[in-house]
N, C-alpha and C positions, 0 to 999 in steps of 0.2 A: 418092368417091375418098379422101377425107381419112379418112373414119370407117376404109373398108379399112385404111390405111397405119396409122392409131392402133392398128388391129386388130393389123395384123404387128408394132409394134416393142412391145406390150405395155401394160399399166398403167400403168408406170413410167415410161414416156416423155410419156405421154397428155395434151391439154389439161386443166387443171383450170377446168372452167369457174367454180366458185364463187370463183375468187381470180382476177380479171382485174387488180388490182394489182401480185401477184406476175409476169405475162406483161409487164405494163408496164415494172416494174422492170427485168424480165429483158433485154427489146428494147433499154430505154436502155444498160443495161451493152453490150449486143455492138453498138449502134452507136458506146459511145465505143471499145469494140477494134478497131473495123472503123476509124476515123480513125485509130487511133493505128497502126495498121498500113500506113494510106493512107500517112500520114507519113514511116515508116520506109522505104516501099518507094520516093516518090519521093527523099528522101536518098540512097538507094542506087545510080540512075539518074542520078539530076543533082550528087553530092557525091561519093559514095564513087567511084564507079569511074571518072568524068574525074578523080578525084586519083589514082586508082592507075595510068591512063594517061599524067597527065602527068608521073608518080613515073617510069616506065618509059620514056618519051621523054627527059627528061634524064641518065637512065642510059647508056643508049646512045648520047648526045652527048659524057658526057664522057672526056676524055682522062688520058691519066699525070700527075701530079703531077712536078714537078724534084726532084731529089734535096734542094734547098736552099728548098723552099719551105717558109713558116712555118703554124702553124695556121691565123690569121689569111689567108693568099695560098690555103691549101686550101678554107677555107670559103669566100671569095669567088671564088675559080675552078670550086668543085664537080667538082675535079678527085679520079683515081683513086690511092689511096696503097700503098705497098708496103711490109709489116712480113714479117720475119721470125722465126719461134717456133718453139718445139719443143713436140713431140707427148707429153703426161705421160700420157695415159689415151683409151682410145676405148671406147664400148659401143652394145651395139645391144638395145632394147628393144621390147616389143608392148606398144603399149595395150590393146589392145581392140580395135581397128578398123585402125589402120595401125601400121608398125613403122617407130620412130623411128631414126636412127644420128647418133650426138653425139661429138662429141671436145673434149677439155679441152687446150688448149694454152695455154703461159708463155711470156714475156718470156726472152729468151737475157739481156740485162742485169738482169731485177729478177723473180728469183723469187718474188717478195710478187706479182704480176700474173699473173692466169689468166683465162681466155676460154674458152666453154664454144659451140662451132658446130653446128651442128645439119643435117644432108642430108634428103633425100627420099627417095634410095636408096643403095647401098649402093658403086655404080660410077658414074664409073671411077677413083676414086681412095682412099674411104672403104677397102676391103677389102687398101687394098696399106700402110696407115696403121698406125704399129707406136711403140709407148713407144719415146722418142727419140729417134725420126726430126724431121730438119729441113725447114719447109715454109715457103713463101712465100705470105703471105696479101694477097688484093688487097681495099683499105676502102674503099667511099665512104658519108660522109654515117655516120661513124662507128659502121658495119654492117662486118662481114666478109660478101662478097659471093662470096669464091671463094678455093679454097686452090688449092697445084699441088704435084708433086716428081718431078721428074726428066724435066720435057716433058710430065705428066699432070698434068692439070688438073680441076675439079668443083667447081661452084656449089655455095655453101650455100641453106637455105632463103629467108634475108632477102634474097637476089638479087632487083631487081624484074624481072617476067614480062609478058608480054604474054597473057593467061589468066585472062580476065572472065568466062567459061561458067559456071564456080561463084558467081559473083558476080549476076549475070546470073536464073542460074534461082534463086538466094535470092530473089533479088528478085519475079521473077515469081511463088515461090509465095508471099509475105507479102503481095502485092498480090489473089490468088486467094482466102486467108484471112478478108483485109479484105471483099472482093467479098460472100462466104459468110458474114458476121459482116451485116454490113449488112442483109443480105435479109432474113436470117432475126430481125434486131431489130426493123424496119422493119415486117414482116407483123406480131410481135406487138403491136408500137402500134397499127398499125391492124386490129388481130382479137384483142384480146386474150384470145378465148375459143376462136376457131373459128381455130387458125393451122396446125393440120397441113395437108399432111402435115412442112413446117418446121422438122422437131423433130431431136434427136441420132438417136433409131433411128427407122426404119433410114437415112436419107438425107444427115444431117447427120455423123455419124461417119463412114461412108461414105468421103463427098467430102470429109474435111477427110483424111482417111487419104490417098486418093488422090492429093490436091494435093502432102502431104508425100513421099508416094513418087516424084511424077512429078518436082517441082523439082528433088530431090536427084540422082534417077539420072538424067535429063535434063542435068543441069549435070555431072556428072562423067562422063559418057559422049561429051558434046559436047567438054569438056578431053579426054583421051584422043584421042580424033580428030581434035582440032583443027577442029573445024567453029565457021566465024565467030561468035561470041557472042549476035548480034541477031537469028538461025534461034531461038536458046532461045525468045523472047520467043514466037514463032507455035507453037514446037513442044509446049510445056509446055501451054498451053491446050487446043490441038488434042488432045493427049492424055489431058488429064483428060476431056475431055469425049466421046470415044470410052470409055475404062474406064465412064465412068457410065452411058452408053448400054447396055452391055455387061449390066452388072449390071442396069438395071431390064430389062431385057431375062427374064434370067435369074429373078430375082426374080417377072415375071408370067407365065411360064411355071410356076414353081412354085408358085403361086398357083392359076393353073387346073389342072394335073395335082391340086391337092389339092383343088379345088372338084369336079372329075369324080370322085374317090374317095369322097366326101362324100357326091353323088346317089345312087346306088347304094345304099348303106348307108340313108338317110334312105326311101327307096322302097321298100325290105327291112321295113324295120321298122314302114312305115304300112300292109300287107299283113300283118303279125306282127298288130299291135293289130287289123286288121279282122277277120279271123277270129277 
């Protein structure tokens, strides 16, 4: 089995048996990725995202600020504040991947002061946003969290959200990374001559390809729907491991359709030489 797989992914991939120091080397390197990945991935379970929930729970607690409260009564009340600006400049831009929409607004008292807020989309208030116009902006925790004009209102980006799915499946694929770094160091400590089939082709690229794709569209398709955060965890696994199924599937079927081609030809040709 392993000699096959050496066979399908090439030379290039292939155990070198005379260098088991280089497979040594190699394993240690992808078990320290695989920790430093473990690492990252529980940070992001037990650090990052109960802070961005508790960030979003106190958001929603707090209240208007008094017209006469001081910075000092804002900060220790973590209350919400009301500034008023005018609108100098709005644009909307494509990165590459999503389209940004920013607007630069000033201070009505101190033109030397600009703010530069940033949307997600473009409604319901970005697109009615025009040089000059007066807006009312709500702050906390010295974020613009939302503008509004005329009874129309629209969150900026730094609003916190309840919208851990991307969070979520980051996580679960740096943890699937780590899983897939580990094995494949681990077997060459302990093989470090004989480790396929282990190796980047065909199995290791693969499943690192797959994980990448499943986290990402898995987490952004779950935000989208609004599906609970903590389905990613089951879903993201569940699914790479269906695709991988799929593919070696695929893979030994084309394996035998070319080993049936192969007989034939070989049977041909030992009946050529016998006559």
């Amino acid at each position: 089995m392993a000699e096959r797989a050496w066979a399908t992914a090439g030379k290039k991939d292939s155990p070198d048996r005379k260098s088991p120091g280089r497979a040594r080397l190699t394993g240690v390197a992808l078990i320290v990725l695989s920790l430093i990945g473990a690492v990252l991935s529980y940070l992001a379970f037990t650090v990052w995202m109960p802070g961005q929930q508790e960030r979003y729970e106190h958001y929603r607690a707090a209240e208007p600020c008094s017209e006469q409260a001081t910075p000092q009564e804002v900060a220790a009340k973590d209350c919400l504040t009301t500034w008023h600006f005018t609108v100098t400049r709005t644009e909307s831009t494509f990165t590459g991947k999503v389209r940004v929409y920013k607007a630069t607004l000033k201070d009505k008292g101190d033109d030397s002061w600009q703010r530069v807020v940033q949307f997600s989309d473009s409604g319901p208030l970005f697109d009615k946003l025009h040089r000059g116009d007066e807006v009312t902006a709500t702050g906390w925790r010295r974020d613009i969290v939302g503008l509004s004009k005329d009874g129309v209102r629209q969150n900026t980006s730094d609003v916190p959200r309840d919208e851990h799915q991307g969070n979520a499946g980051l996580g679960a694929l740096v943890a699937l990374l780590a899983a897939q770094s580990l094995v494949f160091g681990a077997v060459r400590l302990a093989r470090p001559t004989t480790y396929g089939p282990f190796v980047r082709e065909p199995y290791g690229r693969w499943l690192a390809f797959t994980s990448i794709c499943v986290g990402v569209g898995v987490g952004v398709a779950s935000t989208w729907l609004g599906i609970p955060w903590w389905t990613v965890l089951v879903t993201v696994p569940v699914v790479v491991c269906a695709v991988m199924v799929l593919l070696l599937r695929q893979r030994r079927r084309a394996a035998a359709s070319s080993a049936k081609v192969r007989r034939p030809r070989r049977q041909q040709d030992s009946r050529v030489s016998s006559r």
